[in-house]
N, C-alpha and C positions, 0 to 999 in steps of 0.2 A: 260881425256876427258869424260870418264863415268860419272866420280865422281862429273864433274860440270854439266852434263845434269841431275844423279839425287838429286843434291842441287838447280835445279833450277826448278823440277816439283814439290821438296818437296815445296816451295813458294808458287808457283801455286794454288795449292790443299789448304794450310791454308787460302788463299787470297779467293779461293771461299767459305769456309765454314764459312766465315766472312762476308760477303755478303748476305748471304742466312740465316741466325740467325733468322730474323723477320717472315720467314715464317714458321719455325721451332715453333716457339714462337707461333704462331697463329693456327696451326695444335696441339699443346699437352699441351696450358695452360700456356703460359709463361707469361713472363715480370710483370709488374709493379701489377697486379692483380692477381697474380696467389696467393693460401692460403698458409698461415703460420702455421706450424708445431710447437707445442709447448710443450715443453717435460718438465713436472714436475721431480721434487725431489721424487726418494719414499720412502714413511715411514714404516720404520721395526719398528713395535709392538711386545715387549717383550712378552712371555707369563705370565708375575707378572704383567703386566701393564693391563690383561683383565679384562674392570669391565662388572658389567651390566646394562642393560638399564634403569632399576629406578637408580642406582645412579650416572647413566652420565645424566639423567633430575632432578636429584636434584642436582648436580653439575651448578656453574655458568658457564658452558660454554654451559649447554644446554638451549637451546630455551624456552620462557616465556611466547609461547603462546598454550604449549600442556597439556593437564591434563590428568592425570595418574587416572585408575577406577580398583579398587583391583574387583581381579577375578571372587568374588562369590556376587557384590553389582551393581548396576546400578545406577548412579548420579539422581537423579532429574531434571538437567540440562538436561538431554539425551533428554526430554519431552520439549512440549511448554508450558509457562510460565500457561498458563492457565485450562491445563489438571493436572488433580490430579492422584497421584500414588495410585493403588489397590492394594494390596496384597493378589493375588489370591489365597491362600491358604486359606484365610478368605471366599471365594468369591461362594455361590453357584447358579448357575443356574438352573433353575428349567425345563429348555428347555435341560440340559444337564442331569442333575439326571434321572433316571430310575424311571418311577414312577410304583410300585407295586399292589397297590390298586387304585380301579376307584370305588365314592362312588356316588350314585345317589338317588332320592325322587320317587321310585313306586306309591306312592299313596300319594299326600300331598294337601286336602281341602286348595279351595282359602279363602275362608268363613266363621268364623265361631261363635259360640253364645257363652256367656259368664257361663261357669257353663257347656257348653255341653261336655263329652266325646267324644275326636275325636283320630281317629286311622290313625295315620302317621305311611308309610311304607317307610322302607329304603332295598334298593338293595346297593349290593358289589361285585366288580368283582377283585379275587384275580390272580395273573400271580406268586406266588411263590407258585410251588405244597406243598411247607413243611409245609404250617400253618396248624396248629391242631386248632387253638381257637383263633376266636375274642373277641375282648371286646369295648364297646362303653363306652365315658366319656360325660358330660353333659356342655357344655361351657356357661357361658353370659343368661341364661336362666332371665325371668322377671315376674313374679306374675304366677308363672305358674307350674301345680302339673304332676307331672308323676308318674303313677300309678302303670306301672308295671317295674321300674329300672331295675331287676332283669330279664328280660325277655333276652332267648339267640338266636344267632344265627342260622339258619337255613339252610343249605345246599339244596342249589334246581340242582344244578348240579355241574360236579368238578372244576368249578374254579368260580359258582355265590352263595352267599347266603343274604337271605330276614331277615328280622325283622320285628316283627310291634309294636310298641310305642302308650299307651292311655296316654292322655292328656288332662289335665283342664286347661282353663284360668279363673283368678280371676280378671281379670281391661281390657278395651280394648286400656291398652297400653301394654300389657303384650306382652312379644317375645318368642320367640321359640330358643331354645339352637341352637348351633353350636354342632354338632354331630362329637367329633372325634374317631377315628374306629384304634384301635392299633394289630395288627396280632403278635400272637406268635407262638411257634414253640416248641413244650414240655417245658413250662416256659420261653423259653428264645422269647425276644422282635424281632422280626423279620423289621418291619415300621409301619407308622401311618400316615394317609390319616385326612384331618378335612373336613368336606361336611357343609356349611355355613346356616348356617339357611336363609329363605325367610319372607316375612311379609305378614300373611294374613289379609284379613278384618276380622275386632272381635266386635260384634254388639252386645249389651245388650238392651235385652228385653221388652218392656214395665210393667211397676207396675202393678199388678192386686190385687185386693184384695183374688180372687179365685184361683189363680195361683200356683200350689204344688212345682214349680220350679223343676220342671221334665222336661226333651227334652228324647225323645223317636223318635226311627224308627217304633217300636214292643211294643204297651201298654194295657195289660189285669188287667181288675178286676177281679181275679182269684173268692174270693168269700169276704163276709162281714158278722158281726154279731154285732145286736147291743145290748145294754144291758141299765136297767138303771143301773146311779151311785150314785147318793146319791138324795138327794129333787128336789136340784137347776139343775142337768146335767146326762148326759149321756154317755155312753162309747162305739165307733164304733171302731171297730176290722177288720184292710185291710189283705186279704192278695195279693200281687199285684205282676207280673212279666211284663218285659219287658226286650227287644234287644237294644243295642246300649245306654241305659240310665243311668241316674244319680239318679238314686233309693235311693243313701245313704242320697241325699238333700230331700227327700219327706217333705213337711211341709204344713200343714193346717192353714193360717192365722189366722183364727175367732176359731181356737182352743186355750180352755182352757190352757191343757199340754197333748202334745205329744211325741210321738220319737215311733223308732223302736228299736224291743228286737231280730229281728232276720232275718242277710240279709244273703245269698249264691250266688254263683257267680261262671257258669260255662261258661269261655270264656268269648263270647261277652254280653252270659244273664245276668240277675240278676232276683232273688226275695228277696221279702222282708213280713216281719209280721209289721203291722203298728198299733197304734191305738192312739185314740184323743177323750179329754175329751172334750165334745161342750156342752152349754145351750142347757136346754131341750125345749124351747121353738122353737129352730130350729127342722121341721122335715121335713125337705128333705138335706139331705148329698149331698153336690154339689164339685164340683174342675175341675180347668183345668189344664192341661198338652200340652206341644207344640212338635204337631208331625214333628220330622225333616225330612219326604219324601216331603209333603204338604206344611210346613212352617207355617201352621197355628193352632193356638189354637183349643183343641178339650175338649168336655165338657163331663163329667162323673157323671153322678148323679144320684141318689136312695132315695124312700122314708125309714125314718127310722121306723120301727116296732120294736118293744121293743118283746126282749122273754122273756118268763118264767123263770123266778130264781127258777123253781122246781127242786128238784132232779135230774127226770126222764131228762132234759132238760142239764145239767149242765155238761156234757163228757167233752166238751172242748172247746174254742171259736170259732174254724175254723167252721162255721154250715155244711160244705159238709162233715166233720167225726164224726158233730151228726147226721145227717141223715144216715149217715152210719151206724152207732151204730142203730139207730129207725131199717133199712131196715135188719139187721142183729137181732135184737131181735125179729121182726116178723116172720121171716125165722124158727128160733129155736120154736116158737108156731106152728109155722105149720107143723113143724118135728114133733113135740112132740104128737097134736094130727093125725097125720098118724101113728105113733106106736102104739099111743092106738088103734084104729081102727084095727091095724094086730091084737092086744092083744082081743080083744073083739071076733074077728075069728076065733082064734087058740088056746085061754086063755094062752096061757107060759106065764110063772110068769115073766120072764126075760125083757118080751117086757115092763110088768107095770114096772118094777124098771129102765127100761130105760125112759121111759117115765116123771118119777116123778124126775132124774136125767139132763133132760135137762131142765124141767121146773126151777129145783131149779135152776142151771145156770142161768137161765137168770132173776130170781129175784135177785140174787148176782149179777151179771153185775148192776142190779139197783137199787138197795140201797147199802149207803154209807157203806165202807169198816170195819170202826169200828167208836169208842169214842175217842177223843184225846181229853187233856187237857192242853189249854192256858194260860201262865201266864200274868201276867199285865203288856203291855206295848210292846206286841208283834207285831210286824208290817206286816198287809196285804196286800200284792204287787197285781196288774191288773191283771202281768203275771210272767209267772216262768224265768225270770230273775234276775239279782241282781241290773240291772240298768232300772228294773223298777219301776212304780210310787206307792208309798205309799199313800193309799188312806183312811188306815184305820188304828187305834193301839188300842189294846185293854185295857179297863179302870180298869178291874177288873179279878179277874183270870176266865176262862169261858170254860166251855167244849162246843166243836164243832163236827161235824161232818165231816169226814174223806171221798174224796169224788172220789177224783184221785194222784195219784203219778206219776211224773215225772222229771228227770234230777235231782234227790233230793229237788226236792222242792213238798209239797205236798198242795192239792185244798179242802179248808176246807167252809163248809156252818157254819155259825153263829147264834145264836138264832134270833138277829136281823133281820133276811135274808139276810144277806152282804157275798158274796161269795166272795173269793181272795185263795191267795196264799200267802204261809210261808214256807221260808225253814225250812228241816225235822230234825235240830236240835232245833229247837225251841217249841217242844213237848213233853207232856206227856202222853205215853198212857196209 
């Protein structure tokens, strides 16, 4: 009896867990939709079957649409068709480089005349303490002279230095260099900065017939001597200074033949010895010069007076060091008689032999030194240089007189009365 009551709950119990399946099914995912579980094969890979990834993509089983880019290159392709590849090791920025020098124009005329001296300054600011020594190079420059190349650097504080540059223009198309400034470092090259040149206005002059082609800030007629030179002409003797000018261009249009035997040059001055052979029918000695404060032509003129060709007259062309000579041999006259005068009071013999002692002095200061003898064909220069003008040769052999020495060349009076200059190997005494 048990055993069929529990073979008949066992029924029971199957009969309801069959029945109730859909709800079971609905509560945890069942039936007709619930996922499929899908179990691959897995693959044991030998260790001799490992390759590597380039040549499983060079292999045909790899993919054909991947491209392989070796380590140390970058495609081209990486880029858009239209961008170009740089290769920045070629590549410098100028916004990235460290710039060391900063070059700038202190002083640089918008304006300027043709033939004038003009003085451009250049500033530098150096940021590497080690430089010992700039140097400036000259770039593109065009009809245009620089005067003092050689001119150096200046230290105005420790990290600024100045230059100043003179400068001619020859054409008023003429430009101005590109200024590049190279810093070194006990010889060795340290950088190099280039400061561009600018374009000023460059205006040439009007023609003048009177016109010395001088530009001057600062223009003296220091002093003048005129002389005759032969029948037909005459010989005027400048000697002239000025600031800021072009003294070595001095030229007298309506002169014969001119030049200068002797310019000096300290800093921004100049002087110069000038002189010009003019028709004697001119007398008044006229010239203009164009002062660059003003802008305008300024006129210099003098009448010409002819000196003495006498001995006594004949010291040297500068007149302010014969009037020297005049004011210094009167001097000695009047020394001379105040000693006699002690002498006359006191009798010492000593005071008259001083006395006949300065007098002779200064008869020897004026008469010629001795005789020299001239051979034929010797040539008399204006002035005691070598590039000046021969004005005279002589025809026949002829003793002269000996009248002053200088810089070897010595100043002979002729029978004729033609005074010049010869140098002092070309005599006999």
């Amino acid at each position: 009896m048990k055993v069929k009551l529990f073979f008949i709950l066992t029924l029971l119990t199957l009969f309801s867990l069959q029945s109730n399946a859909g709800l079971f099914d609905n509560l945890f995912g069942g039936g007709k939709e619930a996922p499929q579980i899908r179990q691959e094969e897995a693959i044991i890979i030998e260790d001799e079957e490992i390759i590597s990834a380039e040549d499983y993509l060079n292999s045909t089983d790899a993919p054909t649409n991947i491209e392989v880019f070796p380590n140390d290159e970058v495609s081209s392709q990486a880029f858009d068709d239209a961008e170009e590849f740089i290769d920045d090791s070629d590549f410098e920025d100028p916004l990235v480089r460290a710039q060391s020098i900063f070059l700038s124009f202190s002083d640089a005329p918008k304006k300027i005349y043709l033939s004038q001296r003009v003085v451009i300054k250049l500033k530098a600011v150096v940021t590497n303490e080690n430089v010992t020594f700039l140097k400036t190079s000259f770039l593109k420059a065009k009809d245009i002279q620089i005067l003092n190349k050689s001119a150096s650097w200046k230290k105005t504080s420790p990290n600024s230095y100045e230059i100043s540059y003179i400068l001619k223009f020859f054409s008023t198309v003429g430009k101005l260099p590109d200024f590049k400034v190279t810093t070194y470092s006990d010889g060795r090259v340290l950088s190099s900065e280039t400061l561009f040149a600018y374009k000023p206005k460059i205006i040439a002059l009007r023609e003048d017939k009177e016109f010395s082609l001088v530009l001057s800030k600062d223009f003296t007629l220091q002093s003048h001597n005129e002389k005759k030179y032969d029948e037909k002409s005459n010989i005027v003797v400048l000697e002239l200074n000025a600031t800021e000018a072009n003294l070595e261009d001095f030229h007298i249009p309506y002169a014969i033949k001119d030049g200068i035997y002797d310019i000096k040059e300290y800093g921004l001055n100049q002087s110069i010895y000038y002189f010009a052979i003019i028709p004697n029918d001119i007398k008044v000695f006229k010239f203009k010069y164009f002062d660059l404060i003003s802008n305008k032509y300024h006129i210099v003129t003098f009448p010409i007076l002819l000196q003495d060709s006498s001995i006594s007259t004949q010291t040297d062309l500068n007149p302010q060091k014969s009037r020297f000579a005049l004011y210094k041999a009167i001097a000695l006259i009047v020394l001379a008689f105040i000693i006699f005068l002690f002498y006359i009071k006191t009798r010492a013999l000593y005071l008259l032999v001083l006395t006949f002692a300065v007098l002779a002095f200064v008869l020897y200061k004026q008469i010629p030194i001795s005789k020299v003898t001239l051979e034929k064909g010797v040539n008399l220069r204006i002035l005691p240089t070598e590039n000046s003008t021969i004005f005279y040769v002589t025809q026949e052999k002829t003793q002269a007189d000996m009248l002053l020495k200088k810089d070897g060349y010595i100043k002979l009076l002729l029978p004729n009365k033609k005074i010049g200059w010869i140098n002092e190997d070309s005599t006999k005494n």
